[in-house]
C-alpha positions as CSV (number, residue, x, y, z in Angstrom):
1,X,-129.7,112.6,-97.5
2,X,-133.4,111.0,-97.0
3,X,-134.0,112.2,-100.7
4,X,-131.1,110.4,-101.9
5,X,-132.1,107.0,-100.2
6,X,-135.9,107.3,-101.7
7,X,-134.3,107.9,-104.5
8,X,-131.7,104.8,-104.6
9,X,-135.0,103.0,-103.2
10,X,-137.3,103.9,-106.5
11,X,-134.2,103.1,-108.3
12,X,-133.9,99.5,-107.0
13,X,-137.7,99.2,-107.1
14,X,-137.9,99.6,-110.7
15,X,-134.6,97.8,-111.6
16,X,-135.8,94.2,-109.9
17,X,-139.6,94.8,-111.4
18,X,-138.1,94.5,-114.8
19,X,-137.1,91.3,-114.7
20,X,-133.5,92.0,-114.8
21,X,-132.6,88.9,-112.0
22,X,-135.7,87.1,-111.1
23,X,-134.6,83.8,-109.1
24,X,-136.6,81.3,-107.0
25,X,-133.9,81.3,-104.1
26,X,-136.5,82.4,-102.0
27,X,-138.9,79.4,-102.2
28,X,-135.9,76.9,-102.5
29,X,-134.7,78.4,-98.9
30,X,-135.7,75.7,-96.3
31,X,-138.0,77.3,-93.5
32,X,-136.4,77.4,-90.4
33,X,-138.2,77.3,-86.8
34,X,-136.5,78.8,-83.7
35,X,-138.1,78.9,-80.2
36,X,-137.7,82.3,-78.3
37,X,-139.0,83.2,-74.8
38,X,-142.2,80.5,-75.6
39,X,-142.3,82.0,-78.8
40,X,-142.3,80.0,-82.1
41,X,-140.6,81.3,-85.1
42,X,-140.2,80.8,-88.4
43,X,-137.7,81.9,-90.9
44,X,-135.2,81.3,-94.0
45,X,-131.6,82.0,-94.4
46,X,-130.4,82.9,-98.2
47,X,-127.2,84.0,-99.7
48,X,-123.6,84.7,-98.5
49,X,-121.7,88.4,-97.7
50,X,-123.3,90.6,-94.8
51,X,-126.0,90.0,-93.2
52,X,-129.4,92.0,-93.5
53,X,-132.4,91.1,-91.8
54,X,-135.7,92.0,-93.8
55,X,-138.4,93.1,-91.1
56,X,-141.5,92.9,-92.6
57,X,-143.6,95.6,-90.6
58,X,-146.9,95.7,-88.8
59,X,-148.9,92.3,-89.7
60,X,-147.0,90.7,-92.6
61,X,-144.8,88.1,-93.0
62,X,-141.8,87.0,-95.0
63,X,-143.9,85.6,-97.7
64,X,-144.5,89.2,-98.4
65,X,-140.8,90.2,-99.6
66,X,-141.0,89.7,-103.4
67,X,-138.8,87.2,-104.4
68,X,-137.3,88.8,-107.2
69,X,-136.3,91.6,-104.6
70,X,-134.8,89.0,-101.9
71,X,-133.1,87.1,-104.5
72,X,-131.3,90.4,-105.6
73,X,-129.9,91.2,-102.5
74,X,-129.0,87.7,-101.5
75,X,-126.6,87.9,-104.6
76,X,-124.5,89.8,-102.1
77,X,-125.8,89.9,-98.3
78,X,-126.7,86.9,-96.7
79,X,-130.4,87.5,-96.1
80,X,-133.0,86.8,-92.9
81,X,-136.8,86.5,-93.4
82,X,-138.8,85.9,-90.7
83,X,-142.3,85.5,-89.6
């Protein structure tokens, strides 16, 4: 089964890299700030269905998602970036 998802992965890599839906949404999303336990947060809200929250791991940030990517899924899932 982890074959399959690296493989659905790869697939969804190379389908948004080609250009196939590039939208802005991403950048047109207004950034959002939340306070939590003293801690400040930033983030964006795009698109409508299920949500998925991207977690951008270790020291990145939601700027790092490439739009084209985000803007795919949000076609379908409402989508949560965060700092």
């Amino acid at each position: 089964m982890h074959g399959r998802f690296s493989l659905f992965l790869c697939g969804l890599i190379l389908f948004v890299s080609c250009g196939c839906a590039v939208h802005q949404r991403q950048q047109d999303a207004p950034l959002q700030a939340a306070e939590v336990n003293g801690v400040h947060l930033g983030y964006r809200i795009l698109g409508n269905g299920p949500p998925l929250l991207l977690i951008m791991g270790y020291a990145g940030t939601m700027d790092v998602w490439d739009p084209a990517m985000v803007s795919e899924l949000a076609l379908q899932r409402t989508v949560i970036l965060y700092r």
